[in-house]
C-alpha positions in Angstrom: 3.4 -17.2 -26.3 -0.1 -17.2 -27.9 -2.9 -16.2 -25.7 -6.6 -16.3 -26.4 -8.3 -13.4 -24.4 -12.1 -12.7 -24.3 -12.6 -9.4 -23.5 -15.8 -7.5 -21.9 -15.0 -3.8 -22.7 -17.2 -1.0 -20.4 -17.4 -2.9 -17.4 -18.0 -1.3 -13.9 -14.6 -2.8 -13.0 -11.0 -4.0 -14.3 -9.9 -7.8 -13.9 -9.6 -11.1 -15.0 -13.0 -13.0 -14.1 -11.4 -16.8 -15.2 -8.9 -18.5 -16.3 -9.4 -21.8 -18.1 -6.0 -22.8 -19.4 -6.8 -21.6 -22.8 -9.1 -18.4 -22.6 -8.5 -15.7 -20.5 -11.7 -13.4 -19.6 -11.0 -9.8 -18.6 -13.4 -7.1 -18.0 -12.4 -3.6 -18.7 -13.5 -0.4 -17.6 -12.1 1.2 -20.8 -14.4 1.6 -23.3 -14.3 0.0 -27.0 -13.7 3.2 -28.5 -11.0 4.3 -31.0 -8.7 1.0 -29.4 -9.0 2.5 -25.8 -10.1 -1.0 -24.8 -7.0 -2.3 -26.7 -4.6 0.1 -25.0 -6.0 -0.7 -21.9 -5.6 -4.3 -22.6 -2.1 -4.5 -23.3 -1.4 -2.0 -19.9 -3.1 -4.6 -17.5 -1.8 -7.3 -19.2 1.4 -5.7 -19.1 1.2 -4.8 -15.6 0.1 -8.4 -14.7 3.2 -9.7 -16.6 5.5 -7.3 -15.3 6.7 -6.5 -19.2 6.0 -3.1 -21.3 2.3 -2.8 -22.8 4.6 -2.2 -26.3 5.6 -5.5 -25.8 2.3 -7.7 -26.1 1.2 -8.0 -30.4 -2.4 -7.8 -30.8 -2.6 -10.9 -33.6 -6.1 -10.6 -34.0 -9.5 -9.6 -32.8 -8.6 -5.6 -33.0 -12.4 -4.8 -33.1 -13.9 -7.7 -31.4 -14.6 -9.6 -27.7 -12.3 -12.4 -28.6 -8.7 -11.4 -29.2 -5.4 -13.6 -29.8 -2.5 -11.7 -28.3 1.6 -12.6 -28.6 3.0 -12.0 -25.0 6.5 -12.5 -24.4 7.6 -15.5 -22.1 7.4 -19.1 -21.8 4.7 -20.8 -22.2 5.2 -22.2 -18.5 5.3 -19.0 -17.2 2.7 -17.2 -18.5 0.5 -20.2 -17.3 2.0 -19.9 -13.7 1.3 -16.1 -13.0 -2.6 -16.9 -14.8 -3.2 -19.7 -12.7 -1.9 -17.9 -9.3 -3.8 -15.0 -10.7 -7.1 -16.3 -11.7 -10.1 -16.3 -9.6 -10.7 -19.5 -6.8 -14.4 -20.8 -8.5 -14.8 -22.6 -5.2 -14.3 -19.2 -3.4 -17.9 -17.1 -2.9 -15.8 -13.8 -3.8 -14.6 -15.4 -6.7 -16.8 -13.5 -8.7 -15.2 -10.5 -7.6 -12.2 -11.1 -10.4 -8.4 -10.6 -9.6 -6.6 -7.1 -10.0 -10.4 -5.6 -10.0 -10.2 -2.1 -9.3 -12.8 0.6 -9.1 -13.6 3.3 -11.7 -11.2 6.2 -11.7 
């Protein structure tokens, strides 16, 4: 399946801040640097999706914010775990992002 990703690279935290049903934002705490936000991409992504990062083709966007990725799976799927995963915009946390996780 085809997903559009618009990533913020060098953020203070790691998570997805919305999901609209067609582009997915994530902020990363990787920097873009030599494809270290790229790696670090595909390994929450992967983690998210419960598949290998090696298994999620980056299509296009290799030096940019707004990325097209191939992820393995239906699209039905795919949209399922988003959606459950996505932050609640009627929630006052929901700027908090889900899977956010500190700096290491």
């Amino acid at each position: 399946m085809k997903l559009r990703v618009h990533l913020t690279p060098n953020a203070r935290t790691t998570g997805i801040t919305s999901w609209d049903g067609d582009v997915l934002r994530i902020r990363l705490h990787a920097p873009p640097i030599e494809g270290r936000a790229n790696r670090a991409l595909c390994q929450f992504l992967g983690a998210l999706f419960q598949i290998p990062p090696t298994a999620i083709t980056l299509l296009h966007g290799s030096s940019g914010k707004q990325k097209l990725l191939d992820i393995p799976g239906d699209r039905t799927t795919v949209h399922a775990i988003l959606q459950r995963m996505a932050p609640d915009p009627s929630r006052p946390d929901a700027t908090d992002g889900i899977g956010a996780s500190a700096p290491s």
